[in-house]
Legacy VTK file of the C-alpha trace (Angstrom):
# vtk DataFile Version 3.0
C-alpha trace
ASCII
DATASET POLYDATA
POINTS 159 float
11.412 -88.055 -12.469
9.663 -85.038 -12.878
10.598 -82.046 -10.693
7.483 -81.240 -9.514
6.652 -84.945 -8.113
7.511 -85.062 -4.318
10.182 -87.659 -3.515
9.806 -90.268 -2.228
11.192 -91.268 1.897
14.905 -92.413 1.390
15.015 -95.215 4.024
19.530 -95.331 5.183
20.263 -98.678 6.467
23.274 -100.721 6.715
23.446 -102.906 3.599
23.618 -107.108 3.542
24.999 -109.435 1.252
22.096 -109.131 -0.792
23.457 -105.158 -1.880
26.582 -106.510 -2.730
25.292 -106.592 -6.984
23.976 -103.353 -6.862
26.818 -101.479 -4.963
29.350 -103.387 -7.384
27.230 -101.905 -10.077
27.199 -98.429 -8.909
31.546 -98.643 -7.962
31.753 -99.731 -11.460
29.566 -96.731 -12.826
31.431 -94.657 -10.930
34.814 -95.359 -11.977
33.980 -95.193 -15.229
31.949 -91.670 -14.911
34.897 -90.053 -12.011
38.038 -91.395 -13.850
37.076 -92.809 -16.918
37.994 -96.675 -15.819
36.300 -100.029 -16.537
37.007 -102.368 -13.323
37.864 -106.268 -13.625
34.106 -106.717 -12.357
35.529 -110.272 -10.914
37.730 -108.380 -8.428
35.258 -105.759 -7.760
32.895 -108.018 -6.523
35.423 -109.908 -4.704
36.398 -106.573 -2.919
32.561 -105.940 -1.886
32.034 -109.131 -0.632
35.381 -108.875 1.484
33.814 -106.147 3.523
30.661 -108.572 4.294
33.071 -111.177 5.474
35.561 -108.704 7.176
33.775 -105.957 9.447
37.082 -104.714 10.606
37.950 -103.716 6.977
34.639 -101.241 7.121
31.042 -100.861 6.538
28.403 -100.403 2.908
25.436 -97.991 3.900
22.624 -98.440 1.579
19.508 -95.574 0.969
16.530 -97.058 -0.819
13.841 -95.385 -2.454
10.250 -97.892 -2.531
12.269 -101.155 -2.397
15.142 -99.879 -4.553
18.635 -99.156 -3.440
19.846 -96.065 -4.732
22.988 -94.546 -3.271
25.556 -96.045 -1.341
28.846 -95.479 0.630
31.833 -97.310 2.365
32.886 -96.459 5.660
36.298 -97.447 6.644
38.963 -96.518 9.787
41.971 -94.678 10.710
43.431 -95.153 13.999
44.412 -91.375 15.425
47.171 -91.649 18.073
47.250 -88.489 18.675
43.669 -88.424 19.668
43.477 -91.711 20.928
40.067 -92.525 19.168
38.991 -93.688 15.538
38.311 -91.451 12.282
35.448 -92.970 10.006
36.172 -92.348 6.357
33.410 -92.392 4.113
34.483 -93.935 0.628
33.133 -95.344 -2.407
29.829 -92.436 -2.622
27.726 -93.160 -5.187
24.326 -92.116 -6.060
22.103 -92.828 -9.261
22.137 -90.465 -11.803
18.315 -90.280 -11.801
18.390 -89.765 -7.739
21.292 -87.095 -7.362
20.108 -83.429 -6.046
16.987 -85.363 -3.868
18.400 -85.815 -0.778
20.025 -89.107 -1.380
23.159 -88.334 -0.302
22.260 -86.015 2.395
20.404 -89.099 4.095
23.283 -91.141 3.917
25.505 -88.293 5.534
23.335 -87.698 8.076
23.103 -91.386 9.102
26.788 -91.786 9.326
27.012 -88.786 10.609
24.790 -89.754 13.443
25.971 -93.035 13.972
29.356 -91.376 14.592
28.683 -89.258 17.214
26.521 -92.165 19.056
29.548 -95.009 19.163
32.070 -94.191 21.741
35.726 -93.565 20.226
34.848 -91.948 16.785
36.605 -88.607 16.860
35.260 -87.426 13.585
34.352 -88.224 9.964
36.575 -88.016 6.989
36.228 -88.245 3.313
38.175 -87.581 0.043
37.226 -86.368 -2.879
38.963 -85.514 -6.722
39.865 -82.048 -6.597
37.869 -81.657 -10.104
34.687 -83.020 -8.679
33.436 -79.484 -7.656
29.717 -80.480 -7.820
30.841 -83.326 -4.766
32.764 -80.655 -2.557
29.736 -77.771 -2.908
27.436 -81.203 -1.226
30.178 -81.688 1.399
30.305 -77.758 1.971
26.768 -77.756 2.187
26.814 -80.519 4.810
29.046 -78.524 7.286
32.471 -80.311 5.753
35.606 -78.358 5.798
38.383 -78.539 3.735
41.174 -80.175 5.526
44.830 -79.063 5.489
46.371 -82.449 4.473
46.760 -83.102 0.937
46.890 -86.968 0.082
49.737 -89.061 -1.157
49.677 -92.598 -2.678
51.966 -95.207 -4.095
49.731 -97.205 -5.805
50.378 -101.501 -6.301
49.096 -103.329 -9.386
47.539 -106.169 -8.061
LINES 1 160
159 0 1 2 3 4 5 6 7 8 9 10 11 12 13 14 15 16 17 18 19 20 21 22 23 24 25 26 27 28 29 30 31 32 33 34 35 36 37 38 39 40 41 42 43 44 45 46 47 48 49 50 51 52 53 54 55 56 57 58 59 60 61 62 63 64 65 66 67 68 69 70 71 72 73 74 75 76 77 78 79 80 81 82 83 84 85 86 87 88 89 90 91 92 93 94 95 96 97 98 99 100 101 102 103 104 105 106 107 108 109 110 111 112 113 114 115 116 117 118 119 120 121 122 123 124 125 126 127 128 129 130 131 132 133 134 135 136 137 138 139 140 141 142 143 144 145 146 147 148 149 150 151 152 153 154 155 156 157 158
C-alpha cells in the first residue's frame, strides 16, 4: 500500500466461527515471526474453535479492512479478589504485515478498551508482551499502557 493512499475505515467487531481460518493463520504467523515456532496447525485450530464453543474461556476481536479481516486479538479473564471484579487480558495480537502502523491495532484497543469500561465488573485491561518486542510496547505506551510491576512466571506442560 502506498503511503500516500488514505486508509481505508477499519470496521472492530467480535469475530464468528467463520474467522476462526484466518485468526489460526495469523497465531501461526505469529509464532513463527515472535519466537521462531511452527504450531501443530491441527491443535491450533482446535484451540480457536474452543473459544467459539466456550465463551467463558474468552473472546477473538476481529478489524476488517473492505471485507477483509486484518488484525485480531484474544481476550481472556482473571478473577481479582482483591478488587472483587474481573481483569480482561488481551492475548494472541496480531496484525498483517501489510496493515501494521495504520491504525489497525489502535481500533482494536480502543474497542476493547471501550467495551471494558461499559460491562459492569471489569476493573481494568491487561496484556503481556516479550520483553524484546520493543516496537509492541512503544504501541502500548502510545495507547496510555503502563508498565506493570509484576514480572510473569510459567511452568509450561507439553501437551
Amino acid at each position: 500500500m502506498d503511503p500516500q493512499t488514505p486508509v481505508p475505515d477499519v470496521i472492530v467487531r467480535d469475530a464468528t466461527t467463520a474467522d476462526a481460518d484466518a485468526i489460526a493463520a495469523f497465531q501461526q504467523a505469529m509464532a513463527r515471526e515472535t519466537e521462531g515456532k511452527s504450531l501443530d496447525v491441527g491443535l491450533l485450530q482446535k484451540g480457536v474453535n474452543a473459544v467459539f464453543g466456550a465463551p467463558e474461556k474468552g473472546g477473538y476481536v476481529v478489524a476488517e479492512v473492505e471485507g477483509r479481516v486484518v488484525g485480531s486479538l484474544l481476550i481472556t479473564f482473571e478473577w481479582s479478589d482483591w478488587r472483587n471484579a474481573t481483569f480482561w487480558w488481551i492475548q494472541s495480537v496480531f496484525v498483517d504485515a501489510q496493515w501494521r502502523r495504520k491504525g489497525v491495532y489502535r481500533a482494536l484497543h480502543d474497542h476493547v478498551l471501550e467495551a471494558a469500561q461499559s460491562t459492569d465488573g471489569i476493573c481494568g485491561v491487561r496484556l503481556y508482551v516479550d520483553r524484546d518486542n520493543h516496537g509492541a510496547q512503544q504501541t502500548y505506551k502510545s495507547l496510555g499502557m503502563t508498565r506493570s510491576h509484576y514480572d510473569m512466571y510459567e511452568v509450561d506442560f507439553v501437551l
